[in-house]
C-alpha positions, 0 to 999 in steps of 0.5 A: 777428240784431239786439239788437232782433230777441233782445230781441223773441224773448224777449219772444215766447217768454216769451209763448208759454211761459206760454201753454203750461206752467202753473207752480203755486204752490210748484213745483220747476224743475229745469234744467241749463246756463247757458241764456239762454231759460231764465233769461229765462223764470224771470225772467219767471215770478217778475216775474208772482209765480210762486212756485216753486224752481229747482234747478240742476245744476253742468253739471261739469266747466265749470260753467256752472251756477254762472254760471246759479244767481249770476244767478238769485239776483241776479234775486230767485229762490230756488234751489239748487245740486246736483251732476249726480250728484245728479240722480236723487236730487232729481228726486222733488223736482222738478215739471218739467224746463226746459231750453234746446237748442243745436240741435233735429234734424229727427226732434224729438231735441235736441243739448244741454249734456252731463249732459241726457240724463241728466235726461231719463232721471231725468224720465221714470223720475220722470213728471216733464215734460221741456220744452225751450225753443227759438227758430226758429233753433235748428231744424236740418233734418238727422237725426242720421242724416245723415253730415254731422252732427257730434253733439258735439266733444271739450273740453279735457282740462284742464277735466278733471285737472290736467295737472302732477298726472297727468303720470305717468300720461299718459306713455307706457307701455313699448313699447304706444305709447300712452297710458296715460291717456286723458280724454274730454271731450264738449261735447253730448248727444244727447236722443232725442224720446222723453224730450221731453214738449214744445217751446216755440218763438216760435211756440208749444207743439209735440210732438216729433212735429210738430217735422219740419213746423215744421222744413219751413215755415221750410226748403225742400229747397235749404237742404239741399244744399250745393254745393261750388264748381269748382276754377279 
C-alpha cells in the first residue's frame, strides 16, 4: 500500500464515518490504543467544528495512550487522560466508544489492543455504543475458531516489573523447578460481535452481522487454502 493509497483511505473513511455516526455537540469520546484511523477521524471531526471530548485510556503497560493523547492535544483537541481501571467509573461519562482493531474476524469479532474488551464490557453495561473503525485491509477471512488463528502473542515481561527489582522472586523455588513468579503479558483482545454496535470501513457502516459477506466480495475460497510447497 502506497503513501498515496493511505492517504486516499483516510480521507475515504473519514468520509464514510460521518456519514454514519453523528457526533452532537459537547459530546464525550472515549477511545483506547494509539489508533491512527481513529486520531485521523477526530481530527477531521474537530476540522468540521465538532465540539466534543476525548477521553483517552493509557493503554498500560506500554502506554500507547500517552502517544494518542500528545498528539491529539497538538492537534487543538481537548482531552483527557485516565487510567484503564477507570473505565468502568467514567463510561457514564461518555456518549460513544470509538476504537481502531488490528484485525476484524470473519464471524464480526475484533482482535484488538489489550484493555478493549473491557470497555466493550463497560459501553454495553452503560448503552453507550461501541464503534470500531476499520479499513478493508483489516478483514480477515478466518473464525476464531479456525486452529491456524493465533488470537494473541505474549510481550516482554519487562513492559511489566523491573527485572533487578523482582529477581527474588523469579528464582527458582526449593526443588518444585519452576518459577516462583510468573507475568503474562498479552498484546490483544478478543472482542466478541456481540459488544460491536457498528463497523465503519472504506465502504461505509456495516453491523457486525453483515461483516461475513463484506468479508466474502473481497476474498474467495483459494485465499483461504494455503499450500505447502513439496520437499525437493
Amino acid at each position: 500500500m502506497t503513501v498515496g493509497n493511505v492517504v486516499y483511505f483516510s480521507v475515504s473513511l473519514c468520509v464514510n464515518i460521518f456519514n454514519s455516526v453523528d457526533c452532537f455537540p459537547s459530546e464525550v469520546i472515549l477511545t483506547l490504543g494509539n489508533s491512527r484511523t481513529v486520531m485521523e477521524f477526530l481530527c477531521a471531526a474537530k476540522e468540521k467544528k465538532r465540539s466534543f471530548r476525548v477521553f483517552v485510556a493509557e493503554g498500560a503497560p506500554r502506554y500507547q495512550g500517552h502517544v494518542l493523547a500528545k498528539e491529539l492535544v497538538a492537534r487543538g483537541l481537548q482531552t483527557t487522560v485516565i487510567t484503564d481501571s477507570a473505565i468502568f467509573a467514567m463510561i457514564s461519562r461518555v456518549n460513544m466508544v470509538i476504537v481502531g482493531a488490528h484485525a476484524v474476524m470473519a464471524n464480526g469479532g475484533v482482535i484488538a489492543p489489550i484493555g478493549l474488551n473491557m470497555v466493550a464490557l463497560a459501553a454495553k453495561r452503560h448503552a453507550v455504543p461501541f464503534v470500531v473503525l476499520a479499513g478493508i485491509h483489516k478483514l480477515c477471512p478466518l473464525y476464531p475458531h479456525n486452529p491456524e488463528v493465533l488470537l494473541n502473542e505474549l510481550k516482554s515481561p519487562s513492559d511489566l516489573l523491573d527485572f533487578g527489582e523482582f529477581s527474588d522472586c523469579m528464582d527458582f523455588g526449593s526443588g518444585a523447578g519452576s518459577h516462583l513468579l510468573h507475568v503474562v503479558n498479552p498484546a490483544f483482545d478478543y472482542v466478541p460481535p456481540k459488544l460491536v454496535n457498528l463497523f465503519i470501513t472504506d465502504t461505509g457502516g456495516h453491523n457486525p452481522s453483515y461483516m461475513y459477506r463484506l468479508i466474502a466480495d473481497y476474498y474467495s475460497a483459494v485465499d483461504l487454502v494455503v499450500q505447502r510447497r513439496p520437499a525437493s
